[in-house]
Backbone as CSV, one residue per row, in Angstrom:
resi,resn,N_x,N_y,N_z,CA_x,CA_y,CA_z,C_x,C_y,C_z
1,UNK,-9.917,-73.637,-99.086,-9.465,-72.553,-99.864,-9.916,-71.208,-99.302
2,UNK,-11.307,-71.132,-98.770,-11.705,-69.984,-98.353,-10.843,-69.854,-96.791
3,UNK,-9.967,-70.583,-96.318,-9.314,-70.219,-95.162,-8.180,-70.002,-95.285
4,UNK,-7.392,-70.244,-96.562,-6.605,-69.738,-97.379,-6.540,-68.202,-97.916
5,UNK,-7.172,-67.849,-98.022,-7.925,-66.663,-98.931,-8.109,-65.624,-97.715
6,UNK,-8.701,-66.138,-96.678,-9.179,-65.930,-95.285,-7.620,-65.230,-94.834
7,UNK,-6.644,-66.234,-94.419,-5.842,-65.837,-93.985,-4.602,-64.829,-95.047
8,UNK,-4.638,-64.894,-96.323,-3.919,-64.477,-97.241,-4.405,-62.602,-96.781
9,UNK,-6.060,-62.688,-97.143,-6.609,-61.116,-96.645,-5.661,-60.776,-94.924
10,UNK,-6.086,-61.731,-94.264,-5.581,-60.965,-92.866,-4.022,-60.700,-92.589
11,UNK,-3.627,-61.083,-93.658,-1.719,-61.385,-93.913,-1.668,-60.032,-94.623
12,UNK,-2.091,-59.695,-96.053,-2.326,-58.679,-96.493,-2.598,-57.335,-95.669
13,UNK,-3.955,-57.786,-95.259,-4.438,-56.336,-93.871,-3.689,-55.761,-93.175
14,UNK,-2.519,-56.917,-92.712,-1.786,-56.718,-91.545,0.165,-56.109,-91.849
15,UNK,-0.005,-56.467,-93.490,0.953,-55.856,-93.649,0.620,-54.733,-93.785
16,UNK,-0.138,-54.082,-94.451,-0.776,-52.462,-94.367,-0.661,-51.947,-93.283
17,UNK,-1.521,-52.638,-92.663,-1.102,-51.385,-90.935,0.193,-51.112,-90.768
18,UNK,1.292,-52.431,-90.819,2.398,-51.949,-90.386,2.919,-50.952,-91.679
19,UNK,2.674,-51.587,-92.544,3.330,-50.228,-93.714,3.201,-48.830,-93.101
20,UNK,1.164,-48.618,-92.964,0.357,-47.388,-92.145,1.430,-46.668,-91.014
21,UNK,1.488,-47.815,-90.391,2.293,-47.304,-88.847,3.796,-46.689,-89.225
22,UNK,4.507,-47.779,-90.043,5.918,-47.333,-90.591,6.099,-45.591,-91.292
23,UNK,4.936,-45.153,-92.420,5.028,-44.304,-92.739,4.598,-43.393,-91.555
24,UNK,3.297,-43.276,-90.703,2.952,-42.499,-89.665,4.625,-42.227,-88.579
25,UNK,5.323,-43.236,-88.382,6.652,-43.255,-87.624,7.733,-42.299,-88.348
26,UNK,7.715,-42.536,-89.801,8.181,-42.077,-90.681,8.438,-39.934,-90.339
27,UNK,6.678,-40.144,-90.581,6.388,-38.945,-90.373,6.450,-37.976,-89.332
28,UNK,6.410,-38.632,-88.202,6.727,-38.206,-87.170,8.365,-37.887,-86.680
29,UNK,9.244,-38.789,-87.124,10.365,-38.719,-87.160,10.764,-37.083,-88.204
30,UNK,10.085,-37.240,-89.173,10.536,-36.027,-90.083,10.448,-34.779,-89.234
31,UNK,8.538,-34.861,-88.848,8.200,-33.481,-87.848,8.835,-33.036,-86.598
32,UNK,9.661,-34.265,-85.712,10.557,-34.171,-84.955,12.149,-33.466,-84.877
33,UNK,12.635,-34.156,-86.227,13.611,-33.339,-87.020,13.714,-31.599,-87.400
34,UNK,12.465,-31.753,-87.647,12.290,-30.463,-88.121,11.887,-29.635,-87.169
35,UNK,11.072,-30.141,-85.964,11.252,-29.265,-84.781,13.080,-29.366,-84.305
36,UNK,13.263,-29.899,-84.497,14.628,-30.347,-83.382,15.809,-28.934,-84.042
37,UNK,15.466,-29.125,-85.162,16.339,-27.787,-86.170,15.621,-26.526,-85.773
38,UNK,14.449,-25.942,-85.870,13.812,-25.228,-85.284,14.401,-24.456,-84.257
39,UNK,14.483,-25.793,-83.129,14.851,-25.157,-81.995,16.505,-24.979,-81.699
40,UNK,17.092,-25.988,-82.516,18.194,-25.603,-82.864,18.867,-24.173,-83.005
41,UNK,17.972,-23.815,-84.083,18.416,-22.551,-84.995,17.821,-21.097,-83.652
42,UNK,16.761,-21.517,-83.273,16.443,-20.490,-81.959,17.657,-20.378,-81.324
43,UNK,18.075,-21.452,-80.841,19.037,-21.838,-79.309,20.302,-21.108,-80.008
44,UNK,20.426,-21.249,-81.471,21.553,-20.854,-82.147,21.602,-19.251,-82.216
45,UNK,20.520,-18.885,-82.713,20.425,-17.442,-82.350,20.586,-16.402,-81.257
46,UNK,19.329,-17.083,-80.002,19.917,-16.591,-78.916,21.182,-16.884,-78.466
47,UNK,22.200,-17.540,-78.369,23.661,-17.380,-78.367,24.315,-16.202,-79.086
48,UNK,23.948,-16.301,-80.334,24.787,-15.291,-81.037,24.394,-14.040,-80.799
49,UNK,23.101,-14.127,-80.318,22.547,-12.271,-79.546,23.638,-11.964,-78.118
50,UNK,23.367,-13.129,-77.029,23.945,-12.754,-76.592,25.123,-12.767,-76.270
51,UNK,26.195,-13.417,-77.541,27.707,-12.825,-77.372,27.699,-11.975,-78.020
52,UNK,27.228,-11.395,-79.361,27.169,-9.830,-79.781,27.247,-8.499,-78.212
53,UNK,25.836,-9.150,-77.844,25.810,-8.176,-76.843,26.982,-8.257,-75.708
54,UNK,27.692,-8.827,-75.485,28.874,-9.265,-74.615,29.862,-8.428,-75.181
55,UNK,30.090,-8.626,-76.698,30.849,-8.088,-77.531,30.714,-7.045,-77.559
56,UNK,30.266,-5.932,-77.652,29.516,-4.755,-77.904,29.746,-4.390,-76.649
57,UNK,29.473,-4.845,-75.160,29.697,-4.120,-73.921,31.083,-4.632,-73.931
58,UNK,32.023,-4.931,-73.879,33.692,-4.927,-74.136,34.247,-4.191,-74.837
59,UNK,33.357,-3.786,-75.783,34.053,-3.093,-77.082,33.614,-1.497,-76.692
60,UNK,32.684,-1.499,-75.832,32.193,-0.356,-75.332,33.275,0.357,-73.892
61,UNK,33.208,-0.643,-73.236,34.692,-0.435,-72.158,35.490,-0.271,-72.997
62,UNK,36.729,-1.046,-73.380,37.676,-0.591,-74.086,37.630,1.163,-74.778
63,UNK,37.025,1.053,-75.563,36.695,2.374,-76.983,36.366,3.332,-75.565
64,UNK,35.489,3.466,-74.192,35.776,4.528,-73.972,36.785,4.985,-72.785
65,UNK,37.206,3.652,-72.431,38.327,4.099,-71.885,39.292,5.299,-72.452
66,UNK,39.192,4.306,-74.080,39.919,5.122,-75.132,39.850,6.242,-75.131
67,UNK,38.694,6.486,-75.460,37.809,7.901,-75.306,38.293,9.141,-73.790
68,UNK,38.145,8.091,-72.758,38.479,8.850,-71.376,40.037,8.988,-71.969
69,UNK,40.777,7.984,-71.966,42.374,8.599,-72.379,42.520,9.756,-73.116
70,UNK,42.339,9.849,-73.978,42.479,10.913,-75.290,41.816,11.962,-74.675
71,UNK,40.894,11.973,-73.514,40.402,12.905,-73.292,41.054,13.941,-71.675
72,UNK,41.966,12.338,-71.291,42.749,13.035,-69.747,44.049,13.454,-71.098
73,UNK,44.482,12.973,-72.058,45.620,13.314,-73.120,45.333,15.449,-73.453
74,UNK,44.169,15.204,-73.692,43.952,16.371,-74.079,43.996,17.682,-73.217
75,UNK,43.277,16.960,-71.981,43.491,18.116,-70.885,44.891,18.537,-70.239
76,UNK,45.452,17.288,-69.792,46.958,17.993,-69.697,47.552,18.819,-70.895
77,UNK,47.229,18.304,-71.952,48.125,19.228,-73.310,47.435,20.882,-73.242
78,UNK,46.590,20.780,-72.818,45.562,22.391,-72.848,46.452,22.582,-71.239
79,UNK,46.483,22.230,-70.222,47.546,23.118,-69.411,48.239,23.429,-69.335
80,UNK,49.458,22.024,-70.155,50.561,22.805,-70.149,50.913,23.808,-71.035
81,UNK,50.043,24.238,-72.576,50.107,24.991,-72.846,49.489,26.475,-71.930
82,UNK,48.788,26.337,-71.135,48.181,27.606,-70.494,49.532,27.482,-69.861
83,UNK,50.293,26.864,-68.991,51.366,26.958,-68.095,52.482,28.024,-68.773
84,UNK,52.704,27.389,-70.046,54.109,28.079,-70.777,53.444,29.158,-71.373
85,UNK,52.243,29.437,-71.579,51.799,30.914,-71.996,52.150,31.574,-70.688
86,UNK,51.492,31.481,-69.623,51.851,32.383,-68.239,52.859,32.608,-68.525
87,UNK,53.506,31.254,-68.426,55.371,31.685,-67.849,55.862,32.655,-68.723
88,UNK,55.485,32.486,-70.064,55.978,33.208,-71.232,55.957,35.012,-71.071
89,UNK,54.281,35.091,-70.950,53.936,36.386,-70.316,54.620,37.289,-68.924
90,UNK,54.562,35.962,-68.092,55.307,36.862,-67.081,56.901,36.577,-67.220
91,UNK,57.044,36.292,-68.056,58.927,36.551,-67.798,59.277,37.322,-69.374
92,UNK,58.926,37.640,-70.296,58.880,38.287,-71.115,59.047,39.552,-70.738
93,UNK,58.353,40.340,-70.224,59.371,41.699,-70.088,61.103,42.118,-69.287
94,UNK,61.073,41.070,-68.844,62.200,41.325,-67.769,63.185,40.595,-68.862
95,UNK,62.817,39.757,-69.360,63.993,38.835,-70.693,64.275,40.038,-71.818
96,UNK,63.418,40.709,-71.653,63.353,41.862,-72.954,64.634,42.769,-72.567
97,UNK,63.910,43.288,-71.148,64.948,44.564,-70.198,66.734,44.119,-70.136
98,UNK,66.693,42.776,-70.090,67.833,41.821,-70.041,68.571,42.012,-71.226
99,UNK,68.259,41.344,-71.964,68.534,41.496,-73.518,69.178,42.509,-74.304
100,UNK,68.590,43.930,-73.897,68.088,45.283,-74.792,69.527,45.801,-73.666
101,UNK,69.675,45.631,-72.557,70.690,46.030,-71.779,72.174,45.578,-71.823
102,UNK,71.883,44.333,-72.398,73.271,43.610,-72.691,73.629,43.934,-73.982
103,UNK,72.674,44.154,-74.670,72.870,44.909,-76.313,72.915,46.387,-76.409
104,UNK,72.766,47.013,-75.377,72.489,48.668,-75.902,73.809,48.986,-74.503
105,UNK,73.890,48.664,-73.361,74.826,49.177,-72.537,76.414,48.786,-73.047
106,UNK,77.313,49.444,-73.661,78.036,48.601,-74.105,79.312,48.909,-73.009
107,UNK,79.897,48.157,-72.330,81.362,49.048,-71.270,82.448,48.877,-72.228
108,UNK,83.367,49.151,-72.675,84.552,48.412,-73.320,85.415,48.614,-72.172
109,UNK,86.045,47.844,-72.501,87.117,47.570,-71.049,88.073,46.744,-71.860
110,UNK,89.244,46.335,-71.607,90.064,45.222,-71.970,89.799,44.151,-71.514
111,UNK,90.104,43.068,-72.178,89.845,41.485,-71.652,90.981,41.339,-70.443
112,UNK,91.119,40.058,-69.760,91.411,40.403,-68.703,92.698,39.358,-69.406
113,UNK,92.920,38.680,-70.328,93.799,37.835,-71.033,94.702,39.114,-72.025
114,UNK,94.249,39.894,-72.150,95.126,40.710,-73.181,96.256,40.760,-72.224
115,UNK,97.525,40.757,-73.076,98.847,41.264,-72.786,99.043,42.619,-73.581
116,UNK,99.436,43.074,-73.012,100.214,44.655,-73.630,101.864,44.074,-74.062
117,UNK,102.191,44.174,-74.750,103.222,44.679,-75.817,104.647,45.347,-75.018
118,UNK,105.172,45.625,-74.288,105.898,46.506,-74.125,107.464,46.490,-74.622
């Protein structure tokens, strides 16, 4: 009986350890997990930094291209207004002299279509 008893304890003992070991496996598996997400969520982050930042230098080309356009847009529109001011200025008196001469010199003459009557 006492080798009964004997072996019942070392049957007992021996399921414990493995229980011991099962939960220690247990546990380790959890702390593994939970690193594994950890580094997950890092690895996940640095990605999303650096396509932001990818994003952000594209969006930065584009917008100032934009920027340069609107800004070669603007400079031609400022010359050609300086252009048609010149022109304006310098042909303005002579359009005036033109004008004021065709309105104030008057010849009458007959048209060259009139018939006379006779």
């Amino acid at each position: 009986m006492t080798s009964q008893s004997q072996g019942i304890q070392q049957l007992l003992q021996a399921e414990k350890r493995a229980k011991d070991k099962l939960e220690e496996a247990k546990k380790r598996k959890g702390k593994r997990l939970k690193q594994a997400k950890e580094e997950a969520t890092a690895e996940i982050d640095h990605y999303r930094l650096q396509r932001e930042k990818e994003f952000r230098s594209k969006q930065t080309n584009v917008m100032g291209s934009q920027g340069n356009l609107s800004a070669k847009i603007e400079e031609q529109t400022t010359e050609t207004i300086r252009n048609l001011t010149s022109s304006y200025h310098r042909n303005m008196e002579g359009m005036m002299k033109k004008l004021l001469s065709t309105i104030c010199d008057i010849r009458p003459e007959i048209h060259p279509n009139f018939r006379h009557a006779v």
